[in-house]
C-alpha positions as CSV (number, residue, x, y, z in Angstrom):
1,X,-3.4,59.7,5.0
2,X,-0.8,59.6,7.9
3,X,-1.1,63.3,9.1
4,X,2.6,63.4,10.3
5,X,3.4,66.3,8.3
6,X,0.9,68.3,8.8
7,X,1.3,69.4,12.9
8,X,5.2,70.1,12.6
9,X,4.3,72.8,10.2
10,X,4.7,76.1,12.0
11,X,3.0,77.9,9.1
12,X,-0.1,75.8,9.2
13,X,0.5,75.9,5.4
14,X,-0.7,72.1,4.9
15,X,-4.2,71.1,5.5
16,X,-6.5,68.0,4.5
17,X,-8.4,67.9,1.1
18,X,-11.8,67.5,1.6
19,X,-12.4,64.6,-0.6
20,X,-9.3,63.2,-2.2
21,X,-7.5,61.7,1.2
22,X,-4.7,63.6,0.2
23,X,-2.9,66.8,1.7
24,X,-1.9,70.1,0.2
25,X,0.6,72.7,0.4
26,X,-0.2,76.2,0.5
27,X,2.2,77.9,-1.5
28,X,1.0,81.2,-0.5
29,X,1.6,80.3,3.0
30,X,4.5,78.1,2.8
31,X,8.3,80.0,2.6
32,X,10.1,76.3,3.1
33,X,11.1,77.2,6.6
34,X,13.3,79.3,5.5
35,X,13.5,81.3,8.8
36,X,14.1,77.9,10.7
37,X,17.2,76.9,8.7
38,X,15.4,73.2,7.7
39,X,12.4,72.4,6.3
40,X,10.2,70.6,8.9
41,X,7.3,68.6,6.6
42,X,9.8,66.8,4.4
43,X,11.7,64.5,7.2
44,X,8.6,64.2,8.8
45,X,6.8,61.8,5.6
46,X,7.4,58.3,5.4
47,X,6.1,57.9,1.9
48,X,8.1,60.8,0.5
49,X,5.0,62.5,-0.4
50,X,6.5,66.0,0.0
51,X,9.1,67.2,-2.8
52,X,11.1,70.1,-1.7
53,X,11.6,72.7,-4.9
């Protein structure tokens, strides 16, 4: 767990799983930045963890 996409979120849609050492995305809370023109999580993930849809 690097943690480098979850603080750029402005939604705050991405937290820590409890036990898995894995993040997830809140789809209820998540609109894909689309009132910042670019999505902020998916540059931010060296792994490519974070798929855009």
């Amino acid at each position: 767990m690097c943690d480098a996409c979850r603080p750029v979120c402005p939604r705050n849609a991405i937290s820590a799983h409890a036990t898995d050492k894995t993040y997830v995305v809140d789809a209820d809370q998540c609109n894909s930045c689309s009132n910042m023109g670019a999505v902020r999580c998916v540059p931010q993930c060296p792994t490519d963890a974070i798929v855009k849809k």
